[in-house]
C-alpha positions as CSV (number, residue, x, y, z in Angstrom):
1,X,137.8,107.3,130.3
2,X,134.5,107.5,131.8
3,X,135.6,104.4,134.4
4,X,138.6,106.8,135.5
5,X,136.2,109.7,135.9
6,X,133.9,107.7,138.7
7,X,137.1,107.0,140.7
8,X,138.3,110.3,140.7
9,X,135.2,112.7,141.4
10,X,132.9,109.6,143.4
11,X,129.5,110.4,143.5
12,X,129.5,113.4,141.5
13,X,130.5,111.8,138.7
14,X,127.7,108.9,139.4
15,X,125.1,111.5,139.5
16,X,126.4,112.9,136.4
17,X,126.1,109.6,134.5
18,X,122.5,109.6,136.2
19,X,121.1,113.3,134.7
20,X,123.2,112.4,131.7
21,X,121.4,109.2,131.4
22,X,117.9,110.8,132.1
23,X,118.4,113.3,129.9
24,X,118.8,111.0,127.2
25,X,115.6,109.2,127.9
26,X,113.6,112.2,128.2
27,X,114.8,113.0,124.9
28,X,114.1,109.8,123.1
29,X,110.7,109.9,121.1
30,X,107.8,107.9,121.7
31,X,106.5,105.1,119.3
32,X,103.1,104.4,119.3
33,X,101.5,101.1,117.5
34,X,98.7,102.0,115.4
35,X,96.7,98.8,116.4
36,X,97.6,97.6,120.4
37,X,97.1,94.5,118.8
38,X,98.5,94.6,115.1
39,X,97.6,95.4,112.0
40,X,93.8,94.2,111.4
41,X,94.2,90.6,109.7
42,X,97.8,90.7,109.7
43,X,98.1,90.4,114.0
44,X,100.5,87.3,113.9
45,X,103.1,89.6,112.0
46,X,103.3,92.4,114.9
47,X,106.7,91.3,116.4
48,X,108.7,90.4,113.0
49,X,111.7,92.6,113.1
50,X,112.0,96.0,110.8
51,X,114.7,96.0,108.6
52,X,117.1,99.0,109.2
53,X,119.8,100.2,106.8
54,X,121.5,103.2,106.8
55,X,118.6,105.4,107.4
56,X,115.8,103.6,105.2
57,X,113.7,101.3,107.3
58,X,111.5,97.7,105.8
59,X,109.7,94.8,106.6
60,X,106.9,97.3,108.5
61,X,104.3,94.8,109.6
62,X,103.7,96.5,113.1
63,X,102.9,100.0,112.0
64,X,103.7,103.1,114.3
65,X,103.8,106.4,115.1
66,X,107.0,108.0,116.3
67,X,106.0,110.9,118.2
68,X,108.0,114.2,118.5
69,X,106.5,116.9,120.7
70,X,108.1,120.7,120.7
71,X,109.4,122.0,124.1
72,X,106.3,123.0,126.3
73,X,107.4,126.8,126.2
74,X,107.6,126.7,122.4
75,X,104.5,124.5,121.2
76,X,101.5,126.1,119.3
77,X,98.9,124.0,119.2
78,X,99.5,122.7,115.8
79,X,100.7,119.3,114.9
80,X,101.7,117.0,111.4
81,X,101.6,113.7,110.4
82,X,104.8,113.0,108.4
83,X,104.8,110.2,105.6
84,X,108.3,109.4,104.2
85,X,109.0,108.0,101.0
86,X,110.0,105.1,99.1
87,X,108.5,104.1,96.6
88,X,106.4,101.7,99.2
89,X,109.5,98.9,99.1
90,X,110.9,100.8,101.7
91,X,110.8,103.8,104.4
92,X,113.4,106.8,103.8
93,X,112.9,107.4,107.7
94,X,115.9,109.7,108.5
95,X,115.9,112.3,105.3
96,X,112.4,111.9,105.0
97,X,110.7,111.2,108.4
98,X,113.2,112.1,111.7
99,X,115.0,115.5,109.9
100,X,111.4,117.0,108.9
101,X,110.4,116.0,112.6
102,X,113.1,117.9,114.1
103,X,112.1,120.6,111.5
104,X,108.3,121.4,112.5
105,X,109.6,120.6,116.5
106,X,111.5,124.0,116.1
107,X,108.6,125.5,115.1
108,X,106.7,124.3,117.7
109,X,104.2,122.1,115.8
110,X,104.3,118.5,117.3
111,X,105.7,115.9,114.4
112,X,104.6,112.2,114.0
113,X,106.1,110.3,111.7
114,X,104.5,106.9,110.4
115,X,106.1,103.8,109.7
116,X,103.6,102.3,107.5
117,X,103.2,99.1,105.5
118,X,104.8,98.3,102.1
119,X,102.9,96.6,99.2
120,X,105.9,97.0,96.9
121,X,108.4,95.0,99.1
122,X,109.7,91.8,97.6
123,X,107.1,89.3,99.1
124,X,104.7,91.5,100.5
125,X,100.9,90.5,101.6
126,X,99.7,93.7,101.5
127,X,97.7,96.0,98.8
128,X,98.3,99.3,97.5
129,X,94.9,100.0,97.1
130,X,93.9,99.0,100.9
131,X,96.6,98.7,103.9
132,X,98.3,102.5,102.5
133,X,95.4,104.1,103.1
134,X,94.2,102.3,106.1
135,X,97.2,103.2,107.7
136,X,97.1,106.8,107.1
137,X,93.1,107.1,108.0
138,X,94.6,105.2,111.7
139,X,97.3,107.4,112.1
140,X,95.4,110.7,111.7
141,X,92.8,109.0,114.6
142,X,95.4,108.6,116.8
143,X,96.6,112.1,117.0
144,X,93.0,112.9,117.7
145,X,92.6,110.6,120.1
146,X,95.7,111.8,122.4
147,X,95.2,115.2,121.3
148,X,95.0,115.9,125.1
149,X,97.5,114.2,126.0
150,X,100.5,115.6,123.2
151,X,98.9,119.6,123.6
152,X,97.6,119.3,120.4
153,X,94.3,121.2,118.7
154,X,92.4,118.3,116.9
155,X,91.4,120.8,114.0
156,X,94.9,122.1,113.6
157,X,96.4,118.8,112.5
158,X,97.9,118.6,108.7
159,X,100.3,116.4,107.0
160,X,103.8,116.4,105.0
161,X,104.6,113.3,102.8
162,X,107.4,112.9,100.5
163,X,107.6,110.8,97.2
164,X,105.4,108.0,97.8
165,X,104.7,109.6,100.9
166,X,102.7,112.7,98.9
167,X,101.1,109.6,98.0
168,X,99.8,108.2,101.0
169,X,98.6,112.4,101.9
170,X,96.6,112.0,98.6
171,X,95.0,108.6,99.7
172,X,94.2,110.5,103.3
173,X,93.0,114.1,102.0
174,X,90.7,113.6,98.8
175,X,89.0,111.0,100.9
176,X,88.9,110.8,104.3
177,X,86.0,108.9,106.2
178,X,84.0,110.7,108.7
179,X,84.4,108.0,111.1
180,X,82.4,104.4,112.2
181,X,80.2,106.3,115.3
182,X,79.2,102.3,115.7
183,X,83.1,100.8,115.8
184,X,84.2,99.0,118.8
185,X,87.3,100.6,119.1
186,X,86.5,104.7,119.7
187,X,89.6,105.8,117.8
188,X,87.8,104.1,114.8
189,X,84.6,106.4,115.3
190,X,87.1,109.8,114.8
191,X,87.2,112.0,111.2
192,X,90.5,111.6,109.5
193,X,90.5,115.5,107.8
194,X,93.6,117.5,107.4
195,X,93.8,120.7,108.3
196,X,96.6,121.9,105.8
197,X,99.3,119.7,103.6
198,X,102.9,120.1,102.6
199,X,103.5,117.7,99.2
200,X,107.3,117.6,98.1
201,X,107.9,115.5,94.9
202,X,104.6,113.3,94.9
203,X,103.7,110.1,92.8
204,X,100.4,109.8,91.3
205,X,98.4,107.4,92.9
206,X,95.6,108.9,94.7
207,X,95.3,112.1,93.2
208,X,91.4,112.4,92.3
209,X,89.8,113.5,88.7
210,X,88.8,116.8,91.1
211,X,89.7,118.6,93.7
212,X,86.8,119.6,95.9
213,X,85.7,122.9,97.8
214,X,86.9,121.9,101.1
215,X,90.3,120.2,100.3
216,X,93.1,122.1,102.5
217,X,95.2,124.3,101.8
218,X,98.7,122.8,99.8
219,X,102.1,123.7,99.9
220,X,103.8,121.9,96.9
221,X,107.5,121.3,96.4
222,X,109.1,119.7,93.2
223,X,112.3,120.0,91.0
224,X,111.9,120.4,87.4
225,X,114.4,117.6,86.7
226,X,112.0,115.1,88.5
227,X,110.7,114.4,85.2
228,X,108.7,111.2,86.6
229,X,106.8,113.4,89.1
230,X,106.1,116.5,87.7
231,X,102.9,115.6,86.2
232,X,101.5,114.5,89.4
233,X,102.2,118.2,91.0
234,X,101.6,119.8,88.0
235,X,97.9,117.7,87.6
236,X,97.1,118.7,91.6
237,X,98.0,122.6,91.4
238,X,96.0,122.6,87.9
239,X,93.1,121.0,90.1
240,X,93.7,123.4,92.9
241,X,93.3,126.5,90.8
242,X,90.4,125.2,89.1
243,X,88.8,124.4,92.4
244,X,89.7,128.1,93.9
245,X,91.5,126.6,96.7
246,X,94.1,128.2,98.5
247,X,97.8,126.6,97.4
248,X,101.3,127.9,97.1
249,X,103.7,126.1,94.8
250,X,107.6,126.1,94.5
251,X,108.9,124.6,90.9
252,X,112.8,124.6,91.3
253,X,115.1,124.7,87.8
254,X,117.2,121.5,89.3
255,X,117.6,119.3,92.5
256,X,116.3,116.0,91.3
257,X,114.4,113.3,93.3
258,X,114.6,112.8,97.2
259,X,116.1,116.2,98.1
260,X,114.3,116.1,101.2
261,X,114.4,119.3,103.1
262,X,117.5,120.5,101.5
263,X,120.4,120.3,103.7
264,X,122.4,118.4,101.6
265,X,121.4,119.8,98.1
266,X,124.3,121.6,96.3
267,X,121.5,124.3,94.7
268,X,121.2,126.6,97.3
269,X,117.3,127.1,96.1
270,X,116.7,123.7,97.1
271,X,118.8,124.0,99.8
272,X,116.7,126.8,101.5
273,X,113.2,125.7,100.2
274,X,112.1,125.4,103.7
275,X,112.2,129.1,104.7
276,X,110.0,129.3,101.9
277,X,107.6,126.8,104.1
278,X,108.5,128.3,107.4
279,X,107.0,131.6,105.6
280,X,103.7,130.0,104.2
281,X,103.0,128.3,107.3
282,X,103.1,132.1,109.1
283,X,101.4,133.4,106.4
284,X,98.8,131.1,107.3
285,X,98.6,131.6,110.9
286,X,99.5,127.8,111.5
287,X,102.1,128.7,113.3
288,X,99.8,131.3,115.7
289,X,99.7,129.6,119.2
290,X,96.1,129.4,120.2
291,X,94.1,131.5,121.8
């Protein structure tokens, strides 16, 4: 059809195809390696293929960041670091990662969602207790370090993880390093903090026996059916309150596991649960564009 259209209309149809085609481009996001080089220790990995199927993504042993940046005349300053879940065999990338994206892009808070490595996967050389965490602590770095570059505020950055993904925010939050100031790489030599955090249906790992004075403010989403993760949410709003930090926490009657941000939950509480974020995060003046 499109073959018919360039005989008919000539170079107005070529141009066409060419602002189509730039358009497109423009709108693609950018991925970003963590390490220029690979993973530390796992380098000679970098270029194996991901596995993609349907929207869950495996076999990360290149981790990235895909970067989505809010129109110009609609950004704020703010940005997030998105972890999907998966149980750490695999990445739920679309429900979990690219939908909340397009989510906190509307609200004009940059969005960068991280592929990161899978210690559960069938085969796997990595371990939960090291290559998680190192991946998050690199990823927050990263923002910092292009800050500048993606109009973001440094102190302004939070997260959002999901499933395993809360998990990976609890590895990050309760203990993030100040930084090497004597690393070779300067991205290295940069705080990992969080500036707020958004937890929707967490495991347990990383949650710590307390919850300090400075942890950030939480935003924690669960369904009371998820019998295998209430505890962990139940255990971190328990350690919030004792800890007089500031947290807001939705409970809902049903909606299972995975709901992500809703859209496809037949419970319309579920199904709206993120106006309920959208209002928290104005509450909290995240979404105030700087001064």
């Amino acid at each position: 059809m499109f073959s018919f259209g360039c005989k008919r209309f000539g170079a107005v149809a070529s141009f066409s195809l060419v602002a189509a085609l730039a358009t497109v481009a423009a709108a693609e996001p950018l991925v970003v390696p963590l390490w220029p080089n690979g993973a530390p220790g796992f380098e000679a990995r970098r270029d194996e293929p991901e596995r993609v199927q349907g929207g869950t993504i495996s076999n990360v042993h290149n981790p990235t960041l895909t970067v989505f940046l809010p129109p110009k005349d609609k950004a704020n300053g703010a940005g997030v670091l998105i972890f999907p879940g998966g149980g750490f065999r695999n990445l739920s990338f679309n429900g979990e990662g690219i939908e909340p994206a397009r989510y906190w892009t509307n609200l004009g808070v940059a969005a960068f969602v991280l592929k990161y490595r899978l210690p559960r996967e069938a085969n796997s050389p990595y371990s939960l207790d090291i290559h998680p965490r190192q991946d998050g602590q690199r990823a927050m770095r990263l923002i910092r370090s292009r800050a500048t570059e993606w109009s973001v505020d440094p102190s302004r950055v939070g997260i959002e993880g999901f499933s395993a993904g809360g998990e990976m925010a609890s590895l990050l939050v309760y203990s993030p390093p100040a930084g090497d100031p004597n690393a070779p790489d300067p991205i290295d030599r940069l705080k990992a903090t969080t500036a707020f955090q958004v937890i929707v249906y967490p495991g347990p790992l990383g949650i710590p026996d307390k919850v300090g004075s400075d942890a950030p403010p939480a935003f924690f989403v669960i369904a009371n059916d998820d019998t295998s993760h209430m505890d962990a949410v139940l255990s971190l709003v328990q350690k919030y309150h004792t800890a007089k930090r500031p947290m807001e926490v939705h409970i809902y009657e049903r909606g299972g596991h995975g709901f992500g941000l809703g859209a496809k939950s037949k419970f319309a509480s579920v199904h709206t649960w993120s106006q309920r974020l959208t209002d928290w995060l104005d509450d909290n003046h995240i979404l105030q564009p700087n001064p």
